[in-house]
OpenMM code with the backbone's topology and positions (N, CA, C; nanometers):
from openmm import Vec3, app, unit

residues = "UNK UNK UNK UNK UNK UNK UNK UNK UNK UNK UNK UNK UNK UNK UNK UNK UNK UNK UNK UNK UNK UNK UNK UNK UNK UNK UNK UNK UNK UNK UNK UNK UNK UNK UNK UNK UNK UNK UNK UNK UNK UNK UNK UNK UNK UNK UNK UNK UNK UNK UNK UNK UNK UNK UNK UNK UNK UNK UNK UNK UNK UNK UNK UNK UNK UNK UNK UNK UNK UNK UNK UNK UNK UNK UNK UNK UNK UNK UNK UNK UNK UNK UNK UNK UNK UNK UNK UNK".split()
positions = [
    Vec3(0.0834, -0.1176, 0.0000),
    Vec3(0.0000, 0.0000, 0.0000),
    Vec3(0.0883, 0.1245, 0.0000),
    Vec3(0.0301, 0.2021, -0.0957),
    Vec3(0.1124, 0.3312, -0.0965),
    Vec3(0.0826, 0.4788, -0.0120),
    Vec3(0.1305, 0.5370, 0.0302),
    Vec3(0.1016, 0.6678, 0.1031),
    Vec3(0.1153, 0.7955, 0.0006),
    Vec3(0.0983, 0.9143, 0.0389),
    Vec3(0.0772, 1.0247, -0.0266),
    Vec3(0.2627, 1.0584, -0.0611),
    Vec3(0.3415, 1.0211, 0.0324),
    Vec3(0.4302, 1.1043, -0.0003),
    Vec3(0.5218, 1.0065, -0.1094),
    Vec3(0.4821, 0.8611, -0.1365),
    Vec3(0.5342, 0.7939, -0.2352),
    Vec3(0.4644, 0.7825, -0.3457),
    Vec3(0.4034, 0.8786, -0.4271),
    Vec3(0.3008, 0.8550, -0.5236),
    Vec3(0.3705, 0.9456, -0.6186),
    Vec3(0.3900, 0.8760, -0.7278),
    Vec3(0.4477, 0.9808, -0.8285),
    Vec3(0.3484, 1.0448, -0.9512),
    Vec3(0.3984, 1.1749, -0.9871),
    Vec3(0.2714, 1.2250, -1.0834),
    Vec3(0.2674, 1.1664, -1.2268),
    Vec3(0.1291, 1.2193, -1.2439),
    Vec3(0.0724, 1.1395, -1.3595),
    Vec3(0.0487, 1.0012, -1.3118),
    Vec3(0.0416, 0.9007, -1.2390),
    Vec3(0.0230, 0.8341, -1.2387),
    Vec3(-0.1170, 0.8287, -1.1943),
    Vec3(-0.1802, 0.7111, -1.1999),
    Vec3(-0.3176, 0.7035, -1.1250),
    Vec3(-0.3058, 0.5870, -1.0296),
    Vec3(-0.4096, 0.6177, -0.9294),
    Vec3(-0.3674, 0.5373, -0.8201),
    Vec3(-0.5708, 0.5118, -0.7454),
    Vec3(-0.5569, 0.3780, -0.7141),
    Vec3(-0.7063, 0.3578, -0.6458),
    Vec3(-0.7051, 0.3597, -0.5141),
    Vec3(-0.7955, 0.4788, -0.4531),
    Vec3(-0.7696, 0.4073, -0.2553),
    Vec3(-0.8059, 0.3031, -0.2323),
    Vec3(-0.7465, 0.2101, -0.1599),
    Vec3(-0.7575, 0.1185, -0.0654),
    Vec3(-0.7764, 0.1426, 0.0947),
    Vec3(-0.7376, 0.2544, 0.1094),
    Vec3(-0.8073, 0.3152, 0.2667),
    Vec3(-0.7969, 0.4412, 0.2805),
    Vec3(-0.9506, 0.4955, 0.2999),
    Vec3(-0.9757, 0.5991, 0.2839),
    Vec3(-0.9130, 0.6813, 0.3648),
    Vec3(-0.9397, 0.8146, 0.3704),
    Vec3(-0.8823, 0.9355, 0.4676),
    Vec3(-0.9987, 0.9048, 0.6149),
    Vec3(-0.9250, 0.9566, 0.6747),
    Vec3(-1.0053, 1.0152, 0.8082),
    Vec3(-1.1343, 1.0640, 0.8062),
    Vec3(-1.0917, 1.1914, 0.7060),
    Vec3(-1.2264, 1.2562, 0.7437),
    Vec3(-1.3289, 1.2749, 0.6569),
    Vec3(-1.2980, 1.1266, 0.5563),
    Vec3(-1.3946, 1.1231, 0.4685),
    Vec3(-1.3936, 1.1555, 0.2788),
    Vec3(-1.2124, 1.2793, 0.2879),
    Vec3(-1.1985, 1.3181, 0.1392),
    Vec3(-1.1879, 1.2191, 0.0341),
    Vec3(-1.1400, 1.0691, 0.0746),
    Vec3(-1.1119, 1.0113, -0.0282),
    Vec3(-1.1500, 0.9232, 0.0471),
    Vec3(-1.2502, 0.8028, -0.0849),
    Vec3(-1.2927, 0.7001, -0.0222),
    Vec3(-1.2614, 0.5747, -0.0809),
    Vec3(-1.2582, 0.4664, -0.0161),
    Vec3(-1.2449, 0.3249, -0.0985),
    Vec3(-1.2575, 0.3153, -0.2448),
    Vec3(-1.1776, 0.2953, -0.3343),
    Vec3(-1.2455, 0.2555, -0.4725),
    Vec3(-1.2226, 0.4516, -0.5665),
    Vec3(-1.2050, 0.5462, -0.4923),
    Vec3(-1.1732, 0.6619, -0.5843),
    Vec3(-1.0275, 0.6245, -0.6400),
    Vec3(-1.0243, 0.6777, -0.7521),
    Vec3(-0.9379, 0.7217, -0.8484),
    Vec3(-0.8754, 0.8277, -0.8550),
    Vec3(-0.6923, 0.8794, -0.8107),
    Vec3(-0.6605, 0.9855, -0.7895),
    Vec3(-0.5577, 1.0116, -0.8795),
    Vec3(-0.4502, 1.1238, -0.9058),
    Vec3(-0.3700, 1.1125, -0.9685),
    Vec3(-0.3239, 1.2516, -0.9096),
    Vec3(-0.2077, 1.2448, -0.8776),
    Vec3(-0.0843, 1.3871, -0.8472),
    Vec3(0.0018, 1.4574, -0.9671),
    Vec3(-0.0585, 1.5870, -0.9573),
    Vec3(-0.0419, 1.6875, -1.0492),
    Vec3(0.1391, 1.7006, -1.0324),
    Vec3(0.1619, 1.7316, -1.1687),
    Vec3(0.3196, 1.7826, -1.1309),
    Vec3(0.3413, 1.9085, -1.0315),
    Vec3(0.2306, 2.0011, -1.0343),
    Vec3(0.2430, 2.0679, -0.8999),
    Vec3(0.2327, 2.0148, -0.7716),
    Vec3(0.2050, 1.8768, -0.7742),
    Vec3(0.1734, 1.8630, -0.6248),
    Vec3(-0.0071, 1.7951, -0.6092),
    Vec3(-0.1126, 1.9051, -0.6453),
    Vec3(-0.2432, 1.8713, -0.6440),
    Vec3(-0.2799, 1.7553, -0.5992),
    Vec3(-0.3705, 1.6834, -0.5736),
    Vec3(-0.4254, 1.5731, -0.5980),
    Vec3(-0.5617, 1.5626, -0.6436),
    Vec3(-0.5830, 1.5217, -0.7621),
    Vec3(-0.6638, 1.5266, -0.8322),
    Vec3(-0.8105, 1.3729, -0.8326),
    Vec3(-0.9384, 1.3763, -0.8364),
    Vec3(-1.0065, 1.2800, -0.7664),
    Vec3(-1.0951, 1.2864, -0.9134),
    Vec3(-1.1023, 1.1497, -0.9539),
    Vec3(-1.1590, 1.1486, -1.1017),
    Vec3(-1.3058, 1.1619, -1.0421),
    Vec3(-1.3435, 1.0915, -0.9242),
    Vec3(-1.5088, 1.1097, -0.8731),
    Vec3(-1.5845, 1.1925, -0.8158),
    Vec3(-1.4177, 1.2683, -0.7640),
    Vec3(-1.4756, 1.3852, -0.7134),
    Vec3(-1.4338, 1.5247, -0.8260),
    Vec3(-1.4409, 1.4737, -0.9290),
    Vec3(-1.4530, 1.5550, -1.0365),
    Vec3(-1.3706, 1.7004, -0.9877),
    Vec3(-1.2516, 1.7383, -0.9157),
    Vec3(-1.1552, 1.8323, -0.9047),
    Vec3(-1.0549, 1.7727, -0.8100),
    Vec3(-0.9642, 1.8955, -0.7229),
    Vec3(-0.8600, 1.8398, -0.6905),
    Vec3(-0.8590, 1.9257, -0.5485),
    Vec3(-0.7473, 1.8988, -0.4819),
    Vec3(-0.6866, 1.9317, -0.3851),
    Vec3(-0.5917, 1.9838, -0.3637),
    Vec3(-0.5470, 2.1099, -0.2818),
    Vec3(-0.3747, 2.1269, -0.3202),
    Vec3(-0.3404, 2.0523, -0.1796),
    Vec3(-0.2535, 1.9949, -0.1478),
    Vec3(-0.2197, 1.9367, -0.0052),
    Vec3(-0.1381, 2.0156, 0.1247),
    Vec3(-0.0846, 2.1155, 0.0891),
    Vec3(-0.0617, 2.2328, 0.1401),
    Vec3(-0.1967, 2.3022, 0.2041),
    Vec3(-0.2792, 2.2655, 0.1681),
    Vec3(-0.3883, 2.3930, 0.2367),
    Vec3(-0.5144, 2.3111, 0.2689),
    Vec3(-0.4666, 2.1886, 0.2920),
    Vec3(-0.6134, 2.0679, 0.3420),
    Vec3(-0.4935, 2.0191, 0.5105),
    Vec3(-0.6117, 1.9721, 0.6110),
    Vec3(-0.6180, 1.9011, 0.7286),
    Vec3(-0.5484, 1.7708, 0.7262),
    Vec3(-0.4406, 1.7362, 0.7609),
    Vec3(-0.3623, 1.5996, 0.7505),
    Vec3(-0.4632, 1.4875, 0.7589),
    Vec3(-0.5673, 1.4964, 0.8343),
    Vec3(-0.6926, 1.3767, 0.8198),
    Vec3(-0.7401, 1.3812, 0.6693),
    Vec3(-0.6792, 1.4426, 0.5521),
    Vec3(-0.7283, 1.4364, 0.4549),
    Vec3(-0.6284, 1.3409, 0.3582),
    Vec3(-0.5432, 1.3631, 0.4202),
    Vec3(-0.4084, 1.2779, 0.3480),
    Vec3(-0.3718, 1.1235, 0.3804),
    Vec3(-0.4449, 1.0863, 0.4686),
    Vec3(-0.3869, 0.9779, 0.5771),
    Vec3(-0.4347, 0.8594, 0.4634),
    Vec3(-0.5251, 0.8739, 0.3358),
    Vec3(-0.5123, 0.7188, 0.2977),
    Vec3(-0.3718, 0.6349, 0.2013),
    Vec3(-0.4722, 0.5333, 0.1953),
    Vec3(-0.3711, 0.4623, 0.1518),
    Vec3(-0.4411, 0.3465, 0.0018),
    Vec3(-0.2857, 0.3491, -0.0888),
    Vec3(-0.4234, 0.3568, -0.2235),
    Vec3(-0.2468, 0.2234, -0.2860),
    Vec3(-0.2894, 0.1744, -0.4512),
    Vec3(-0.2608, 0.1720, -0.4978),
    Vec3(-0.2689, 0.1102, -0.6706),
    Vec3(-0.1590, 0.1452, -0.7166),
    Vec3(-0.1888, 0.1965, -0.8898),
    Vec3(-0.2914, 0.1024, -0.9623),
    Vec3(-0.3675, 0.2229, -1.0567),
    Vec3(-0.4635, 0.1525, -1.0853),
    Vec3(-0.4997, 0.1148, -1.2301),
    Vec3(-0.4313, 0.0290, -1.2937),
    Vec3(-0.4163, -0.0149, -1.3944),
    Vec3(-0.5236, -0.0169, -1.5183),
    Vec3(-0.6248, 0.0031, -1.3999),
    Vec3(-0.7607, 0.0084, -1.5615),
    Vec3(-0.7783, 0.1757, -1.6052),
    Vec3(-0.6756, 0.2750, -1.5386),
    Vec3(-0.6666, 0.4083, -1.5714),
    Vec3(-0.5584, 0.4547, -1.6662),
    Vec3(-0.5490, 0.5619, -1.7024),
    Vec3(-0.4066, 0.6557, -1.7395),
    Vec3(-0.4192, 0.7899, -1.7554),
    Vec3(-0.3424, 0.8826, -1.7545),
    Vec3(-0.2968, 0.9871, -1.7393),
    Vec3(-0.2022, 1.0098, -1.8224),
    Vec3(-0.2588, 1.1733, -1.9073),
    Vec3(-0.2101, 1.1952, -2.0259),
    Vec3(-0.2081, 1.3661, -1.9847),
    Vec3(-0.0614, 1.4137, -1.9988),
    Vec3(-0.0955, 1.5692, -2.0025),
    Vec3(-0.0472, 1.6202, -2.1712),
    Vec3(-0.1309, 1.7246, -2.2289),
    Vec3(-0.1225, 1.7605, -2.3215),
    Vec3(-0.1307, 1.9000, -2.2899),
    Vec3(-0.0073, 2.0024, -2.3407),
    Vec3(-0.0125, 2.0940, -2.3176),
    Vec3(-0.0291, 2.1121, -2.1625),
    Vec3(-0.1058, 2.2029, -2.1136),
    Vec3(-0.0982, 2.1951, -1.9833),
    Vec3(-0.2309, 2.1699, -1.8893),
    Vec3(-0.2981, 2.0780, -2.0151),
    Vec3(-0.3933, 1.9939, -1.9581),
    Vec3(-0.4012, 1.8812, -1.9196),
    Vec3(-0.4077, 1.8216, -1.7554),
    Vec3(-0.4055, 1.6883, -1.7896),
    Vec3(-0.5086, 1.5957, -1.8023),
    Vec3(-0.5266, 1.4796, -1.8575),
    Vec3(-0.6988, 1.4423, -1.8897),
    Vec3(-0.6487, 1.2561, -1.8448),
    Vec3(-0.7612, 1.2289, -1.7851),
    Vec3(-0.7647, 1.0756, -1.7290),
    Vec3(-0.8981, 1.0253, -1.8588),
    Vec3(-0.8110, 0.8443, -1.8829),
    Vec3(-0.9533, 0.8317, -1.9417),
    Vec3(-0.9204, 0.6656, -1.9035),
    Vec3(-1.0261, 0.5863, -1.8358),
    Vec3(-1.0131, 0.4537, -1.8628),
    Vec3(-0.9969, 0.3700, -1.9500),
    Vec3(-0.8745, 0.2655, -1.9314),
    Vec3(-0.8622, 0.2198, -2.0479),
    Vec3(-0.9369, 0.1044, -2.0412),
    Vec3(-0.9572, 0.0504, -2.2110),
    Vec3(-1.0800, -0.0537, -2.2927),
    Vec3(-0.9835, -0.1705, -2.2322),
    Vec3(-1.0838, -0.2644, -2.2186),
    Vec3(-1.0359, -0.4085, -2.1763),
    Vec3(-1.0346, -0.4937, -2.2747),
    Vec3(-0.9113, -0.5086, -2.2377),
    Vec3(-0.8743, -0.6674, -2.3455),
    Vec3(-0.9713, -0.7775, -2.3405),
    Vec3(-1.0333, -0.7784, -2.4897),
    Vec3(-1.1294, -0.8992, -2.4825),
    Vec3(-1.0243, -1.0500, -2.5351),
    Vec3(-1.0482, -1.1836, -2.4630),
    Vec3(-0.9814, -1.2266, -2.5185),
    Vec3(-1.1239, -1.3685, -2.5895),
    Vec3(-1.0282, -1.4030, -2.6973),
    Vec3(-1.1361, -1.4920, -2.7870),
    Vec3(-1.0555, -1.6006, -2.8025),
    Vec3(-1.1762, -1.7713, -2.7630),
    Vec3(-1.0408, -1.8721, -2.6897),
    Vec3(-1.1635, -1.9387, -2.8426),
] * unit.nanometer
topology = app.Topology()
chain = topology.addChain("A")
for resn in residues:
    res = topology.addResidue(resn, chain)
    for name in ("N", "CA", "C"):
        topology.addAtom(name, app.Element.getBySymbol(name[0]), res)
């Protein structure tokens, strides 16, 4: 399980245990901005972590493979990726 301060950006990452006080819950989808941010695909915006309550930081998550993270220009955009169908 990963913590906040080992999460590298662009990546996407799933909690596995939520925060304290509720910001991030089981099963969200996050991803850390090269500024820092933390960004919540469900909660449709972000966080800067500098200016939130350490009970907001305390979960614990990791990478989440059916996601990705793409910055273009200086947008960055998450989109789930299509599942491999396989044909036996």
């Amino acid at each position: 399980m990963l913590k906040i301060s080992n999460l590298q950006p662009l990546t996407p990452y799933r909690i596995t245990k939520g925060s304290s006080d509720h910001t991030f819950s089981v099963d969200d989808v996050i991803w850390i901005s090269e500024n820092g941010d933390i960004n919540s695909v469900q909660g449709g915006g972000w966080i800067t972590p500098s200016e939130c309550q350490k009970e907001s930081l305390d979960f614990e998550c990791v990478e989440a493979p059916d996601y990705e993270v793409f910055k273009i220009n200086n947008i960055e955009i998450y989109q789930q990726k299509e599942q491999q169908i396989e044909l036996y």
